[in-house]
C-alpha positions as CSV (number, residue, x, y, z in Angstrom):
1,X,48.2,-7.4,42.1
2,X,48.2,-3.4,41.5
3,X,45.3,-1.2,40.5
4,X,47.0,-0.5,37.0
5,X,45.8,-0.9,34.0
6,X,47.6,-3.8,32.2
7,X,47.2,-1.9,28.6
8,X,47.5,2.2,29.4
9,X,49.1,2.0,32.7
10,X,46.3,4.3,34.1
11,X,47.4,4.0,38.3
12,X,45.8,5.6,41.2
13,X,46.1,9.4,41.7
14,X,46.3,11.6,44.8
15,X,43.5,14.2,44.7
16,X,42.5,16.8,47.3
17,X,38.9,17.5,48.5
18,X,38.9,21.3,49.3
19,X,36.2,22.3,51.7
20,X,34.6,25.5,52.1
21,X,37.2,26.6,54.5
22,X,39.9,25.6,52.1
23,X,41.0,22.9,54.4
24,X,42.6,20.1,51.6
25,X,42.3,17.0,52.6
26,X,43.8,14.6,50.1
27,X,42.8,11.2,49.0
28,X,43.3,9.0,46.3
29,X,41.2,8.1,43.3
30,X,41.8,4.9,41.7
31,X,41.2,4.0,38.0
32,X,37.6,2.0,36.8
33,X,39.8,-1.3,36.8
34,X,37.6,-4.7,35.5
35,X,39.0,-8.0,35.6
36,X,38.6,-9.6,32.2
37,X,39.8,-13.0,30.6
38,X,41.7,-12.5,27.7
39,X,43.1,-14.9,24.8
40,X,46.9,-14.4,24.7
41,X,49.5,-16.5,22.2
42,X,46.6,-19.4,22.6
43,X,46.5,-19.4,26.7
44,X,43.6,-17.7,28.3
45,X,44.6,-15.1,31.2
46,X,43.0,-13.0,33.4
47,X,44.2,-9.4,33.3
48,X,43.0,-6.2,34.8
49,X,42.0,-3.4,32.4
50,X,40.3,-0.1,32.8
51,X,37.0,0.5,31.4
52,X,38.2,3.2,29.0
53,X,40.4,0.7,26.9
54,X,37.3,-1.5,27.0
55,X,35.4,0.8,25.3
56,X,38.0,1.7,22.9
57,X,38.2,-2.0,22.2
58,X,42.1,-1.9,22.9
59,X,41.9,-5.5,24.4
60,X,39.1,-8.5,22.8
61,X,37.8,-10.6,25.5
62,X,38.3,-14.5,25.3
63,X,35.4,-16.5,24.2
């Protein structure tokens, strides 16, 4: 499975850490992904979304 969001998309991106030199060293920062269970057409699957479309209530949770 990816680290992308199964309702925005949101994927990792490349970042760089600048130091005091202004040497750049460049990493990546992935997306707040949670694993939730959600009810789909009647079957219940478990899908990774980010915690911003959580909290924009984007995706209901399965009960």
């Amino acid at each position: 499975m990816s680290r992308e969001c199964a309702i925005c998309g949101k994927k990792p991106i490349k970042a760089a850490k600048i130091s005091f030199s202004h040497k750049q060293n460049v990493h990546r920062q992935n997306p707040n992904l949670q694993s939730i269970k959600v009810n789909e057409n009647g079957t219940i699957k478990t899908i990774k979304v980010c915690t911003s479309c959580i909290r924009a209530n984007k995706v209901h949770r399965a009960v």
